[in-house]
Structures are given as structure tokens and as C-alpha cells.
C-alpha positions in Angstrom: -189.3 33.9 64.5 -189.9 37.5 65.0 -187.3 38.6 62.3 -188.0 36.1 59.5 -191.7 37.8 60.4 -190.6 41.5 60.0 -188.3 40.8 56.5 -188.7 40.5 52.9 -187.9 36.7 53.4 -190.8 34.0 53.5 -190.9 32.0 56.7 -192.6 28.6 58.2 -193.3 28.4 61.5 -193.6 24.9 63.5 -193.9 23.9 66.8 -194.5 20.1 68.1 -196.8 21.1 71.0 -198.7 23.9 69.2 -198.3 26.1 72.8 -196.2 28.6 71.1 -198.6 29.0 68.3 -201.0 30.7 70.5 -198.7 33.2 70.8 -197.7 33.7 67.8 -200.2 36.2 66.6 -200.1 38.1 69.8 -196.0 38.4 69.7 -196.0 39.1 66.0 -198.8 42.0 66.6 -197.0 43.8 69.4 -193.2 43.7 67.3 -194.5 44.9 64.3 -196.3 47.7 65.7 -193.2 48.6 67.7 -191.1 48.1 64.3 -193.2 49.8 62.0 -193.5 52.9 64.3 -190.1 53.4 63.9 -190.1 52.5 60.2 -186.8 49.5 61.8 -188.4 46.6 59.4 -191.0 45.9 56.1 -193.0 43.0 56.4 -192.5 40.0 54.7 -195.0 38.1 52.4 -195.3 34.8 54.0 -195.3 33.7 57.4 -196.2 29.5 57.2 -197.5 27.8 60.2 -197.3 24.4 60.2 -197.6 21.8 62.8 -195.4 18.7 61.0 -192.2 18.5 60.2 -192.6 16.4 56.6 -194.9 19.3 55.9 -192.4 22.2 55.2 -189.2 19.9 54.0 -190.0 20.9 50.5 -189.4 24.8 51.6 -186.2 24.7 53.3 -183.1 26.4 52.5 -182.0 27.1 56.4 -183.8 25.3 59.2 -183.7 27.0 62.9 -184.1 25.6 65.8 -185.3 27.5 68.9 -186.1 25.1 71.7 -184.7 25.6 75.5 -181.1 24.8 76.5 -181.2 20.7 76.7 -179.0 18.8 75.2 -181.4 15.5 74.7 -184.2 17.8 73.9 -182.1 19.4 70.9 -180.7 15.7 70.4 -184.2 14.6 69.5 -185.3 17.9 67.5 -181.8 17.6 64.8 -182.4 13.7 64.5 -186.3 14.6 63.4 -184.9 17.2 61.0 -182.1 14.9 59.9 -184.7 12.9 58.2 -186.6 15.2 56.3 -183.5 17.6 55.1 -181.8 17.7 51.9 -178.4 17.8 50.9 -176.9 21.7 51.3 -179.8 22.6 53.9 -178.4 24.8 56.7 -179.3 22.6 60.1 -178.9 25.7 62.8 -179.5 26.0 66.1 -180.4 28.9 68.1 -178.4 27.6 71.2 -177.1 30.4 73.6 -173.8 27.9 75.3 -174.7 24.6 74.1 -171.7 23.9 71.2 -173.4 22.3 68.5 -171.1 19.0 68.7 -173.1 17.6 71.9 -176.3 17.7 69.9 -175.0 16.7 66.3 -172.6 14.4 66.1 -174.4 11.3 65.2 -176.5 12.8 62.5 -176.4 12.0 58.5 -176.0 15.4 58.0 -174.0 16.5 60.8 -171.4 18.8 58.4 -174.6 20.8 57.3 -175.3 22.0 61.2 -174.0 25.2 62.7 -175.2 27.3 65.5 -176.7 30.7 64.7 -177.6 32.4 67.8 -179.4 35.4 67.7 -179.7 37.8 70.8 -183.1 38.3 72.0 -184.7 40.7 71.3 -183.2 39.9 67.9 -185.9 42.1 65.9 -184.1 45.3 67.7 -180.3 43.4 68.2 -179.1 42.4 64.8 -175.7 40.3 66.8 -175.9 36.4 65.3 -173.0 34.2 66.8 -172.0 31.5 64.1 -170.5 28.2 65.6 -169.4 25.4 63.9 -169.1 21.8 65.0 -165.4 20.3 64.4 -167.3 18.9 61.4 -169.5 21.4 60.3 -168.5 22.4 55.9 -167.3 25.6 55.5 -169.7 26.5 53.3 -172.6 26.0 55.5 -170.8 28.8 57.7 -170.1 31.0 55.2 -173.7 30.4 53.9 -175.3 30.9 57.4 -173.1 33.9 57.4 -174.8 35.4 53.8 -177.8 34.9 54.9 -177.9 36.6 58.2 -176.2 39.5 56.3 -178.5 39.6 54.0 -181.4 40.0 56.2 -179.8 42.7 58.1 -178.0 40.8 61.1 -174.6 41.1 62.0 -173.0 37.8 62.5 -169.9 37.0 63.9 -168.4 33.7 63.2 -166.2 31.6 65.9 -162.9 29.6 64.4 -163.9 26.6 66.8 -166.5 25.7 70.0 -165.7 27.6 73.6 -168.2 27.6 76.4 -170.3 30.5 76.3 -169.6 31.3 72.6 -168.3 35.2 72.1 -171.3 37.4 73.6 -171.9 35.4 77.0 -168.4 35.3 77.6 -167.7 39.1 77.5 -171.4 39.8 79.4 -170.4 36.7 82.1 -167.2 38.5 82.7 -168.9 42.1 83.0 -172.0 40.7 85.2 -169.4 38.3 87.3 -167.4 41.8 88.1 -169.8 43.8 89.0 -171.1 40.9 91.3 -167.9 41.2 92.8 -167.5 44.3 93.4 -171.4 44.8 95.2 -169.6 41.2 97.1 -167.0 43.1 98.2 -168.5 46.3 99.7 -167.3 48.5 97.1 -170.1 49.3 95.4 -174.5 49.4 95.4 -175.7 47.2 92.5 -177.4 50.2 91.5 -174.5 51.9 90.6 -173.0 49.2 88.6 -175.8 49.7 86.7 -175.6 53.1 86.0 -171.8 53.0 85.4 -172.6 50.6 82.4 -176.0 52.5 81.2 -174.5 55.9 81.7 -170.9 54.9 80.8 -169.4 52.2 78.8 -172.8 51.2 77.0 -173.2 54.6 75.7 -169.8 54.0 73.8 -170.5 50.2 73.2 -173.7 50.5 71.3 -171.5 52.0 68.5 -168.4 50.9 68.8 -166.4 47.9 70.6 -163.9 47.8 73.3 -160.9 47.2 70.9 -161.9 50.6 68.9 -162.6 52.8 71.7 -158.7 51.5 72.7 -157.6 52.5 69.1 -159.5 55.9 69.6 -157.8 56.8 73.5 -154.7 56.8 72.7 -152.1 56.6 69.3 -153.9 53.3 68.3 -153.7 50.2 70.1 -149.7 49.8 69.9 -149.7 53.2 71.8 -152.7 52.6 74.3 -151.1 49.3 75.8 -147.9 50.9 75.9 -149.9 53.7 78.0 -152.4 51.5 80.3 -151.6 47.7 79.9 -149.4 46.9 82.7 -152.3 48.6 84.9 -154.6 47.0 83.2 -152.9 43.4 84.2 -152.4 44.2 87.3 -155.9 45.2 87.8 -157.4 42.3 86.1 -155.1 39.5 88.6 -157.5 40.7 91.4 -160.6 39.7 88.8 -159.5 35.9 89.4 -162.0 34.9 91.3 -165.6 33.3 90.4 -168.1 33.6 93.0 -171.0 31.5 93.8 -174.7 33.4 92.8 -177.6 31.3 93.5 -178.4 31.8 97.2 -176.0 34.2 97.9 -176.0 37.3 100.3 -175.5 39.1 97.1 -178.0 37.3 95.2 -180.4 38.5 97.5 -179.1 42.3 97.7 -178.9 42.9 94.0 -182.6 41.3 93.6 -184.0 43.6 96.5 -182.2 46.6 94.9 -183.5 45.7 91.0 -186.8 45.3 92.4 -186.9 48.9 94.5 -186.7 50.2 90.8 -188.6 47.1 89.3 -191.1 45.3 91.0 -191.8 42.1 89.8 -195.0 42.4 88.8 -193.9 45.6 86.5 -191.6 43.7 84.6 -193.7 42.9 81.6 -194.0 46.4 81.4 -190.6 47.3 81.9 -189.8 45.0 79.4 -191.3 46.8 76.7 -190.2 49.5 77.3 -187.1 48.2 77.1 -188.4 46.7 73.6 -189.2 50.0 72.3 -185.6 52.2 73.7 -184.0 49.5 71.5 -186.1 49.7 68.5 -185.7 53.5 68.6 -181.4 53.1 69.3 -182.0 50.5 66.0 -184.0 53.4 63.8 -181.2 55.5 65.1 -178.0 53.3 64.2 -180.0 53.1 60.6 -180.1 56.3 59.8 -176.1 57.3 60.9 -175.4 54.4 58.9 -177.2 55.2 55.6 -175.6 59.3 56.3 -172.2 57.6 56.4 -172.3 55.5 53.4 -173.8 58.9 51.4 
């Protein structure tokens, strides 16, 4: 909701409870102000709140769902919009590891749904993960893809369903390491942290793993030649999954986030974090528009 509020594209708003309406204005306030200080979005022209379904059929184009991670719950919310969509209306979903064929398959219109899951806070983080179903049309993916392009995200598609989609997978496998490694004595959580926020994330924010390969060595022909039998060998003694909920670890990795983060500061924290990430945004913005000149 919060980008369709801070584009140049119209937007209807609905919610079957009306509790998230309350918040609306109050969420809406606090991004733009962030936005507009550092000049990240314009504000569209419309923002539509509507509290039926029939009510807003006649505007759709795309329809996007953004209720929690249950699979009867999102059952219930597609069949509802099955009935009131037309022909060509993108059906997506803003599901995080749900693949959209456990919540589509026995709709009318089940080769106009995709999942386009945006990562939160998406008004600052412009990645959109596009998922079809088995029997989701091409051209609803590559029209889901247009569109988040043309608002300014940066979608990347998936050929077929996996569990956890593309971003979840790579940040289960960093958080499930690091868990490992506080697990096994080798490390505080604390520095896990900091070898991510004062290491590898200052490269990843610009580039991805498979360039900053290209870039340390000859390309990436040369750099496997170089490190990937070290890198296998390594990675064998990553195996393991651990249990989290309840753990030892759970417990020592809370008590050392909290020391920096109390609880009850993490509203506060949290915006912060809101407004390091609009200003990284402004920032990627501006290198872009210098490279392109």
C-alpha cells in the first residue's frame, strides 16, 4: 500500500475488517514525510478506500493481496476476487513462502494469478519476487513484471515455485549460518552482525554475490578456478539445520539483540532503520541517474 501511495499511479485500498484502515492515514503520514525529505518518491493523485470488494472491480488492472501467511485465509480472499475480476486482471499475492498453487488452483481465473512479493519496507526496498503457479499465462508474468518496473521496483521473476522463493532462501541460509556458528562457540551474535553490516552488506547493497565474484578475480571462470574447491569444502560443514525456537541460542542471540535493543525501543529503532534506508535509496538514485548521464 505504501508504494502505490508514494507513486504517480492511482490506488484503492480495501480491507474486510476496516482495522487496517485506522492506520492507514497514520502509516501513509509518517512514509511520505520520510520520502519526501529525501526527495525518494512524488505523490500519487488518488489513494481509494473502499470497504467492498464489488466496489472497486470496475478499477482494476492488478489486484494485490496482502493478508498474513495462511493458506485458507488467502483461499478465501482469491475466491472473493475470483468473482468480481475481469478477463486479463493480474490476481497477485503478496505472499512471502506460500507458492501461489496452494491458494489458486481451483479458481476461474487461476492462469491470471502470480505472486508479487514485495520486501518490506518496500517504499525504501524496490526487490519484488514474481512467482508463477504451474498454470499461471505468461503474459500475466511478464505484465506483473512491467508494471513493477514501471513504478520503480526491481522484480525478479522465478521459472517455477521453490519454498522460500529467491530472497528468503539466500537470507535463511545467511541467518541459519550465523546461528550456527554463535551454536557452536565460534562466534558472539553481535559480531555476526557486524561482519554482515560492516562487511558483506556494504558490498551487497550495490552489487550481488555473483558480481563481486566476477570483480575478485579474472571473472567468474577464473574466481572458481581460484577459491571453489575451498569454497565446497567449506560449505559440506554448512549441512546442518538446527532447531531455533527454544533453543540455548534462541535465547543468547535475543539477550545480546536486546543489550543493543531493548524491546520496548524497537518502534524507535525501527525507524530509524526506515529512514538509513530511505537515505541508501536517495543515494542509489542519484549514482544511478550520474551513470546513465
Amino acid at each position: 500500500m505504501a508504494v502505490a501511495a508514494l507513486i504517480t499511479t492511482d490506488g484503492v485500498y480495501h480491507d474486510n475488517t476496516g482495522q487496517s484502515l485506522r492506520q492507514c492515514d497514520i502509516v501513509l503520514t509518517h512514509e511520505l514525510a520520510i520520502s519526501i525529505s529525501f526527495a525518494h518518491y512524488s505523490i500519487c493523485s488518488l489513494l481509494m478506500i473502499v470497504l467492498s470488494v464489488p466496489r472497486c472491480g470496475s478499477l482494476w488492472f492488478i489486484v494485490q493481496e496482502c493478508v498474513p501467511e495462511i493458506i485458507e485465509l488467502k483461499k478465501k480472499v482469491f475466491a472473493q476476487l475470483d468473482e468480481h475480476v475481469d478477463e486479463g486482471v493480474v490476481m497477485a499475492s503478496s505472499s512471502s513462502c506460500i507458492v501461489p498453487s496452494l491458494f489458486t488452483e481451483e479458481l476461474r481465473h487461476r492462469s491470471q494469478c502470480v505472486v508479487a512479493h514485495p520486501v518490506n519496507p518496500p517504499q525504501y526496498i524496490p526487490l519484488v519476487e514474481i512467482v508463477p503457479a504451474p498454470w499461471t499465462a505468461p503474459e500475466i508474468v511478464s505484465r506483473t513484471r512491467q508494471l513493477m518496473l514501471s513504478i520503480g521496483q526491481a522484480p525478479v521473476t522465478l521459472n517455477k515455485e521453490t519454498n522460500g522463493f529467491l530472497l528468503n532462501r539466500l537470507q535463511y541460509a545467511l541467518i541459519m549460518e550465523g546461528w550456527r556458528l554463535v551454536e557452536d562457540g565460534v562466534c558472539s551474535p553481535e559480531d555476526v552482525d557486524t561482519a554482515v553490516s560492516q562487511g558483506l552488506g556494504l558490498r551487497y547493497s550495490f552489487m550481488g554475490p555473483f558480481e563481486v565474484m566476477h570483480l575478485n578475480a579474472a571473472g567468474v571462470n577464473d574466481y572458481c578456478e581460484r577459491y571453489g574447491a575451498n569454497i565446497t569444502k567449506v560449505c559440506e560443514t554448512q549441512a546442518s539445520a538446527r532447531d531455533m525456537a527454544g533453543t540455548a541460542t534462541c535465547a543468547a542471540v535475543h539477550d545480546a539483540m536486546c543489550r543493543q535493543t531493548p524491546v520496548d525501543q524497537l518502534a524507535e529503532r525501527r525507524q530509524w532503520r526506515d529512514v538509513r534506508l530511505a537515505a541508501l535509496a536517495s543515494h542509489k538514485q542519484e549514482e544511478e541517474k550520474k551513470s546513465q548521464s
